[in-house]
C-alpha positions as CSV (number, residue, x, y, z in Angstrom):
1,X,7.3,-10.2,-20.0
2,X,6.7,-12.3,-17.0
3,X,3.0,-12.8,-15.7
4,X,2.0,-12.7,-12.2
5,X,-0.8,-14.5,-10.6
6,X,-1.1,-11.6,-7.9
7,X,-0.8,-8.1,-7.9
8,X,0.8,-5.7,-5.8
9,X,-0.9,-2.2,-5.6
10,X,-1.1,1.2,-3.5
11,X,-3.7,3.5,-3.4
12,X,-3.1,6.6,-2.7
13,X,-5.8,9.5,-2.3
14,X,-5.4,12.3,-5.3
15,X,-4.9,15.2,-3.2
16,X,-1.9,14.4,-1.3
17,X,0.7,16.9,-1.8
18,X,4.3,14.9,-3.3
19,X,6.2,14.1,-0.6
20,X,3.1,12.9,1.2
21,X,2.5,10.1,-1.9
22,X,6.3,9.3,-1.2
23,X,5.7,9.0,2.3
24,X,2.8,6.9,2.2
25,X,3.7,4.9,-0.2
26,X,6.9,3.8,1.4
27,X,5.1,3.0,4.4
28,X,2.9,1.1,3.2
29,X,4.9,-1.1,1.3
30,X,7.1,-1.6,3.9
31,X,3.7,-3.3,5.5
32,X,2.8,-5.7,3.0
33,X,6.6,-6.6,2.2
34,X,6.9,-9.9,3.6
35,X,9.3,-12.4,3.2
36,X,7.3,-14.9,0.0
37,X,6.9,-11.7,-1.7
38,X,10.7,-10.6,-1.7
39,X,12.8,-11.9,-4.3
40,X,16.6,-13.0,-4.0
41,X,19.7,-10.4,-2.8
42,X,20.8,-8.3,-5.3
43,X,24.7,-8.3,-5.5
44,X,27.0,-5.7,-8.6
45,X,30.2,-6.7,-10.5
46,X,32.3,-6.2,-7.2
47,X,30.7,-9.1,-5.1
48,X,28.9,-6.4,-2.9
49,X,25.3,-7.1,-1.9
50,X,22.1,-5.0,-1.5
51,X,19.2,-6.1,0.0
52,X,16.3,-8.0,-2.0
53,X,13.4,-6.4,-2.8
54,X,9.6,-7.4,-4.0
55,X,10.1,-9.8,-6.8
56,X,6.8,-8.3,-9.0
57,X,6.6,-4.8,-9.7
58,X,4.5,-2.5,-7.8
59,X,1.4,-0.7,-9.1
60,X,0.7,2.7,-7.9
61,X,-3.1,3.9,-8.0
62,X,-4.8,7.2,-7.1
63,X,-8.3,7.9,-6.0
64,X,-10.9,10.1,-4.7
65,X,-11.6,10.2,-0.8
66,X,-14.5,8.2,-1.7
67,X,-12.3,5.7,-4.0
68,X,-9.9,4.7,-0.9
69,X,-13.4,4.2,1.2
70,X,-14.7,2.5,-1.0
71,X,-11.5,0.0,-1.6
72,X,-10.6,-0.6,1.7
73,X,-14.7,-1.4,2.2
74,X,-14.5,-3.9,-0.7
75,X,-11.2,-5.3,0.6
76,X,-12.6,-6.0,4.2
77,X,-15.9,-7.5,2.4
78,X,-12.7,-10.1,1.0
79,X,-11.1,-10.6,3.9
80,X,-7.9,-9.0,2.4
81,X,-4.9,-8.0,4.4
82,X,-3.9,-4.8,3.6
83,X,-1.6,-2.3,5.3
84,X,-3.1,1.8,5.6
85,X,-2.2,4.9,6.3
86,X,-4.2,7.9,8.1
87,X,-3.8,11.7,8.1
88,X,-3.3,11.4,11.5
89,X,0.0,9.5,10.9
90,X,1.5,13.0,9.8
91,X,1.6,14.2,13.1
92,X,3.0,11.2,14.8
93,X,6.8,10.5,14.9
94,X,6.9,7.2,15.7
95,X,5.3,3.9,15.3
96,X,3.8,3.4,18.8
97,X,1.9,7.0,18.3
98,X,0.8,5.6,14.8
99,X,-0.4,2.6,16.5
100,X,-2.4,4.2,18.5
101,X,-3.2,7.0,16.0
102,X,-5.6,4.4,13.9
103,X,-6.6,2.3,17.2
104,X,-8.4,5.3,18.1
105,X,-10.7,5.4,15.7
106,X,-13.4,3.4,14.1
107,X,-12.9,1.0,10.9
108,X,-15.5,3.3,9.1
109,X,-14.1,6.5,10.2
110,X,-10.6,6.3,9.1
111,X,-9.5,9.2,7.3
112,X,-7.8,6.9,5.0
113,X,-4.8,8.5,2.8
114,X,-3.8,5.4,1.4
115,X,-3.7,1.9,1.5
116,X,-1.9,-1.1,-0.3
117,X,-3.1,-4.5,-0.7
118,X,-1.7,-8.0,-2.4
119,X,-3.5,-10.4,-3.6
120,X,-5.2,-12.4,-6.8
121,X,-5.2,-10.2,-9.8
122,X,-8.9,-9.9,-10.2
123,X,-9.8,-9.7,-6.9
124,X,-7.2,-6.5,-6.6
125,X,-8.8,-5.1,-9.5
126,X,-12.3,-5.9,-8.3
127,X,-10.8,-3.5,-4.6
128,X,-9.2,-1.0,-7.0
129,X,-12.1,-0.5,-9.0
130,X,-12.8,3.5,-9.9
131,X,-9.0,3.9,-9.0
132,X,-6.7,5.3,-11.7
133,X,-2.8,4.3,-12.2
134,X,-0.9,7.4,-10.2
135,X,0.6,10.2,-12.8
């Protein structure tokens, strides 16, 4: 088994209904995906290619209200880049209206959904902390 320095992980807060954690979640990996964190094409037996995709796995997390506060508090405190998610994103359409969705309201006042983060292992887990791995 291959060991990674960082860690990829999503939080995502326990009382979203399924396709809501779907929907989230592939949003916000979508915002931390960047190019050093992709790994090569993937190509079958036929010579036809697929795109690449992160080259470490994913770790899904869920948490309390409170949990994702508290994360995205401790991940600010470590000047972590991390993509979010909002309610308010439900019932925009597009990615201007998201934009301006979270810019109209306050860091503290978010009504976070989810978030996802990369970075050093301990200092994810040190963000993550009273988070449990998603059921």
């Amino acid at each position: 088994m291959t060991h990674f320095d960082t860690k990829i992980a999503v939080l995502l807060r326990d009382d979203l209904a399924g396709w809501q954690r779907l929907n989230v979640t592939a949003f916000l990996v979508s915002g931390i995906a960047s190019p050093e964190l992709r790994g090569e094409p993937y190509e079958d037996a036929d010579g036809t290619r697929y795109l690449p995709m992160f080259g470490q796995p994913v770790l899904v997390f869920e948490g309390s209200a409170e949990v994702l506060t508290a994360a995205h508090q401790r991940a600010l405190g470590r000047n972590m880049m991390m993509s979010i998610f909002t309610s308010e994103l439900f019932a925009t359409g597009n990615d201007v209206d998201n934009r301006a969705a979270v810019r109209a309201v306050g860091r503290d006042k978010l009504n976070l959904v989810g978030l996802a983060v990369h970075g050093q292992r301990n200092a994810v887990d040190k963000v993550l902390k009273g988070a449990s791995l998603h059921r």
